[in-house]
N, C-alpha and C positions, 0 to 999 in steps of 0.2 A: 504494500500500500504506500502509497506517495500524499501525502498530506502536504499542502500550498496554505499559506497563512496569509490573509490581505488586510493591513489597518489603514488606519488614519481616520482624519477627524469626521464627524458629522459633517455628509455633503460634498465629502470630497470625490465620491465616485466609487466607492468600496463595491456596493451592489450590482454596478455598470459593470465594470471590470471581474467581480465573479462569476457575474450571467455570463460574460463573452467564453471566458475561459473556460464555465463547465462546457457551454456549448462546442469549445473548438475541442478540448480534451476529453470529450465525452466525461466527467467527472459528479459527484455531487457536492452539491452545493450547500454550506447550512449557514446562516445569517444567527449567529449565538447571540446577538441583542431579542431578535423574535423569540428566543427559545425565555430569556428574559422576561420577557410577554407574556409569555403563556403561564410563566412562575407566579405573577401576578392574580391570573384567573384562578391559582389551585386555593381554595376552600383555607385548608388551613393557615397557607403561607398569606392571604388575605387577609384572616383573621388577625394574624400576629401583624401584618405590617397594621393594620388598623388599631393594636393596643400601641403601637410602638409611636405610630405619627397619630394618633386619632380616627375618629369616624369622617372627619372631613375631607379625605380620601379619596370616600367613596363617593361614585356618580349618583344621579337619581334611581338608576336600574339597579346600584347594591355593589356593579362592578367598582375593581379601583380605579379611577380617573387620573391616570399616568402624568396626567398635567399637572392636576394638582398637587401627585406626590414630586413631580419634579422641580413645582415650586416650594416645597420643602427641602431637597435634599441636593438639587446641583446652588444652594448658595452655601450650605455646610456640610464638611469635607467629614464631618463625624457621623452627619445623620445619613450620605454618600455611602460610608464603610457600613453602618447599619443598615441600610437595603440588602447591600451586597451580603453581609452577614444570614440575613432572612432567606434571599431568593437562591445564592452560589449552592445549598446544596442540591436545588433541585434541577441547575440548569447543569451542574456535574453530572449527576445521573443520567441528564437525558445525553451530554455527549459520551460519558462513556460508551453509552448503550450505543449509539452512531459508531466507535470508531468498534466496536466489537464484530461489526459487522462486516467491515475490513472492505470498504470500494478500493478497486484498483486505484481511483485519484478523487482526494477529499479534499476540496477547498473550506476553509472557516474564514469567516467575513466576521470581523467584530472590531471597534475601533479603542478594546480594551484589553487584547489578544495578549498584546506582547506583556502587560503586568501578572498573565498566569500562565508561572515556566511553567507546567505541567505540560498544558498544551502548546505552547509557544517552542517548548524544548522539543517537541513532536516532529514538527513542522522544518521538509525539508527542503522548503521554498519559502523565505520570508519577504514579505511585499510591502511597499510604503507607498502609499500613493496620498499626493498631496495637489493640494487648488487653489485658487484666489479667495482670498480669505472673503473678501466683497460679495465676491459670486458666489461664494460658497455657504456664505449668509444669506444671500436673497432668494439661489434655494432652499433650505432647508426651513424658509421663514415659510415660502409657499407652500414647501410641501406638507410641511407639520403644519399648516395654518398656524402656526406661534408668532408672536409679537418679536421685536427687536430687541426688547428686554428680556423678554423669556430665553432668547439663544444665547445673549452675550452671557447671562450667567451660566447656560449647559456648558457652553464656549471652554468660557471661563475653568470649566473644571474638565477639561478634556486632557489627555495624557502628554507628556512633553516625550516625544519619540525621539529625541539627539543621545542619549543612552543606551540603544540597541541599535543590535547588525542588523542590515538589510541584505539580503541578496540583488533586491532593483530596490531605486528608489525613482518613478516618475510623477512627472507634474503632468496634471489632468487639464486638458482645456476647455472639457464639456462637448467636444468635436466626435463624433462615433469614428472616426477616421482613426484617431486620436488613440482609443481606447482600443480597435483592433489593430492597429501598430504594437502597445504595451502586450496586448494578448500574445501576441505572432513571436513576441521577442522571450516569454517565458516556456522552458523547456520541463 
C-alpha cells in the first residue's frame, strides 16, 4: 500500500488536488476533516462536546452546529485541544479501520495531517500545497458561507507547516490546468 498525504490550509486546494490524483492513480481518497464531521453526529461524543462547550452548540434540529462550536474553539487554542481531545478517538478508529483494508494507493487530505506522526509517519508521499492567502479567503468565505471574521480566527489557528519535510511543495493558482500539472508530477 502507498499512502500520499496532502495539507495545507483551508482553501488552499487540498480537495482539488486529491480528487485529481485519486482519479489519475486510481486510489482512494479520504478527507479526515469529514470523518471529523461525522465524530460530531455520534450520540455520545455530542453529548460530551455539549457538557464541555454547553447546549449552545446545538442547532435547532439537536444537531451540533459546527459554526457555533467553531466560534468557541478556533479563538482558544485550549478549548481547540479539547474538541480534539473528544472527537480524535473516534476519527482514529474510523482511519484505522480505512488503512486495514490496505488500497493499493491511499490519499489523506486533512490540513492537520502533519501534527499526527502516527499517520503523517505513514505516509510515503508528503504534499504541501499552498494559495493566495486573499483568494484563498474569499473562497472558503463563499464556500462555508462564513463571515471574514469567522475565517481570520479558523485562519488564525491553522498549522505553521515551515517545520516538516515535504516531498512537493506547490503553489495553487485555482487554474485546473494548474492542478493537473501538480497531479502529473507526483509519482
Amino acid at each position: 500500500m502507498k499512502i500520499i498525504g496532502i495539507t495545507g490550509k483551508s482553501g488552499s486546494g487540498k480537495s482539488t488536488l486529491t480528487q485529481e490524483l485519486a482519479k489519475k492513480l486510481k486510489g482512494e481518497r479520504v478527507n479526515i476533516d469529514k470523518i471529523g464531521h461525522q465524530a460530531t453526529n455520534d450520540e455520545k461524543i455530542s453529548q460530551k462536546l455539549c457538557e464541555v462547550f454547553g447546549n449552545c452548540i446545538r442547532s435547532e434540529n439537536g444537531k451540533i452546529d459546527r459554526k457555533k462550536l467553531g466560534d468557541i474553539v478556533f479563538s482558544n487554542k485550549e478549548k481547540m485541544n479539547q474538541l480534539t481531545e473528544i472527537t480524535w478517538g473516534y476519527m482514529q478508529q474510523v482511519l484505522d479501520e480505512i488503512l486495514k483494508q490496505e488500497p493499493k494507493i491511499l490519499i489523506l487530505e486533512w490540513a492537520l495531517l502533519p501534527s499526527v506522526s502516527k499517520y503523517w509517519k505513514q505516509c510515503d508521499v508528503k504534499i504541501l500545497i499552498k494559495a493566495n492567502d486573499k483568494i484563498r479567503k474569499n473562497k472558503v468565505m463563499e464556500r462555508d458561507g462564513i463571515t471574514e471574521e469567522y475565517f481570520t480566527k479558523r485562519d488564525a489557528n491553522s498549522m505553521d507547516y515551515s517545520q516538516f519535510q515535504f516531498d512537493y511543495i506547490f503553489e495553487n493558482d485555482y487554474q485546473l490546468e494548474t492542478i493537473e500539472k501538480i497531479a502529473n508530477q507526483i509519482k
